[in-house]
C-alpha positions as MATLAB code, in Angstrom:
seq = 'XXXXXXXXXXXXXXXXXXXXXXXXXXXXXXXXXXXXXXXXXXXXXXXXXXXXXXXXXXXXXXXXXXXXXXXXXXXXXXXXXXXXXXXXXXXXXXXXXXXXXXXXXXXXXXXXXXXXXXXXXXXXXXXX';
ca = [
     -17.652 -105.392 -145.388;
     -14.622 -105.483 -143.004;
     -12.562 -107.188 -140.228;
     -12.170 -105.463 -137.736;
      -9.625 -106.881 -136.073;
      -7.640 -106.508 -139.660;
      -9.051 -103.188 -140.584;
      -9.534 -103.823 -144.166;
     -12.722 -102.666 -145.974;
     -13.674 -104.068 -148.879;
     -16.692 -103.487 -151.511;
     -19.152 -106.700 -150.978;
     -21.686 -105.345 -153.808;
     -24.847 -103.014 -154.146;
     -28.546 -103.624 -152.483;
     -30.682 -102.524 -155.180;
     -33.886 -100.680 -153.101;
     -37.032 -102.029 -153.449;
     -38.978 -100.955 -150.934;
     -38.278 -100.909 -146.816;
     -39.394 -103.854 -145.896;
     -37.607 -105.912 -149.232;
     -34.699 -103.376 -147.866;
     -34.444 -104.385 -144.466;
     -35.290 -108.677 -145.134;
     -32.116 -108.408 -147.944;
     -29.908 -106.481 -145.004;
     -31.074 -108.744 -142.197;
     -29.772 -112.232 -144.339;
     -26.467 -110.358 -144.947;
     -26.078 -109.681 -141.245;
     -27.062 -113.177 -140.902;
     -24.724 -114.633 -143.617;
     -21.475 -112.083 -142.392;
     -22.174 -112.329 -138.907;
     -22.646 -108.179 -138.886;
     -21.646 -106.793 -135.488;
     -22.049 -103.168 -136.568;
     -23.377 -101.346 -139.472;
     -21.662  -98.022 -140.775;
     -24.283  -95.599 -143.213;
     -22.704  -92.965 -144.867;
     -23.349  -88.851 -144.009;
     -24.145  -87.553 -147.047;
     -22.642  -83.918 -146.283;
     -22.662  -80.822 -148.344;
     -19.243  -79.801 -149.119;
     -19.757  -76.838 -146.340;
     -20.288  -79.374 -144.398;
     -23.775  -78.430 -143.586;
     -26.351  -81.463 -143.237;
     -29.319  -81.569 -146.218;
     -31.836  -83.292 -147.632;
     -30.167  -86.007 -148.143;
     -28.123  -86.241 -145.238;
     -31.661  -86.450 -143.353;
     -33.008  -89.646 -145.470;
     -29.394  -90.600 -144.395;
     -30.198  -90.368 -140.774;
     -33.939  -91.843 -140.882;
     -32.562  -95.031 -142.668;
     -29.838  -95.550 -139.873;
     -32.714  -95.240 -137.084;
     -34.566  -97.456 -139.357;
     -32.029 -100.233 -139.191;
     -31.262  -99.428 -135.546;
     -35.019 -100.091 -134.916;
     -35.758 -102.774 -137.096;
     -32.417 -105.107 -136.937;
     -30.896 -103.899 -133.297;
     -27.860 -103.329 -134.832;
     -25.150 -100.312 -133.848;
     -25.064  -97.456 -136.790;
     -22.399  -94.913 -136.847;
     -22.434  -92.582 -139.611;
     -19.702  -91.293 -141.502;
     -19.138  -87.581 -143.324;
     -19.501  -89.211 -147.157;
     -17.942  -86.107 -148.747;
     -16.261  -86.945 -151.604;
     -15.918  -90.408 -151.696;
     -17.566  -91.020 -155.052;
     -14.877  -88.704 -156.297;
     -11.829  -90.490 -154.851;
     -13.579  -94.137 -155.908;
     -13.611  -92.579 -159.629;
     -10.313  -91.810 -159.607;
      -9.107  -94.458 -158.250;
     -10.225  -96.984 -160.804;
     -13.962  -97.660 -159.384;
     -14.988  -97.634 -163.467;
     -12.362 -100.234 -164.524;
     -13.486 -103.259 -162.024;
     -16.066 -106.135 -163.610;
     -18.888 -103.920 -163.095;
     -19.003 -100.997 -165.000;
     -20.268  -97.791 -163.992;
     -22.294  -96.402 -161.387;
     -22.680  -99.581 -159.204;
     -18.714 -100.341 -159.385;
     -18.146  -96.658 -158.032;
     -20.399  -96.794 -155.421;
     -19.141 -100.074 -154.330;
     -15.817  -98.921 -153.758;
     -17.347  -95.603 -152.364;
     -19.113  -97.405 -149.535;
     -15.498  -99.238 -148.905;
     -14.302  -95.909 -148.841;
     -16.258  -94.775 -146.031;
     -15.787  -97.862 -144.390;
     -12.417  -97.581 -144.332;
     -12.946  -93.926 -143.063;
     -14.390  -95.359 -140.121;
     -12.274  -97.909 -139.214;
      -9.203  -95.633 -139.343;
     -11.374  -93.050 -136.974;
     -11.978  -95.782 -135.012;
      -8.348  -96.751 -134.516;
      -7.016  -93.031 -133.996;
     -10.035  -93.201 -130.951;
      -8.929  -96.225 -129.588;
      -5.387  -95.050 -129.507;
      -5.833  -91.687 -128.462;
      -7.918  -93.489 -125.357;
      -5.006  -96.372 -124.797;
      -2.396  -92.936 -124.583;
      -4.531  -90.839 -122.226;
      -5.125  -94.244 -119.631;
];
């Protein structure tokens, strides 16, 4: 989750998939409960850079959600950000593990979006 206005991204917790209609109910009553404007999926990238299988599940699940909720999706290059949560102490929060590093991971890319965002908007604000 983030403000916007703020630009702070912060870990809100993990969905645990179901299936895609369970999936989609449990994201429509947190767009519903966080008054969700915008939803961000991560790109999950090779490191080349090139697009694979997974990058492609990636991309049907944000058409899914564009579909199904109406919601904007941007998606974000993903590289590495389950790396940097690790080492940045994703492991030593209250949940352990897996779920506590892809928490922070998703925060991650959040925050990689926001800050793209911002560079954008100023970049536009310069050139006007």
């Amino acid at each position: 989750m983030a403000d916007a206005d703020a630009r702070i991204a912060r870990p809100l917790g993990l969905i645990a998939r179901k299936n895609r209609n369970e999936d989609m109910r449990r994201l429509r009553e947190i767009i519903r409960e966080h008054g969700v404007r915008q939803i961000v999926v991560g790109l999950p990238l090779r490191l080349d850079g090139t697009p694979g299988e997974m990058a492609e599940e990636a991309g049907r699940f944000a058409e899914r959600i564009r579909k199904q909720i109406g919601l904007p999706v941007e998606m974000v290059d993903e590289r590495l950000t389950s790396w940097e949560a690790a080492q940045s102490g994703g492991k030593n929060r209250k949940q352990e593990g897996k779920d506590s590093v892809d928490a922070l991971a998703a925060a991650l890319i959040l925050r990689e979006y926001l800050e793209q965002t911002a560079t954008t908007n100023a970049t536009a604000t310069e050139k006007a």
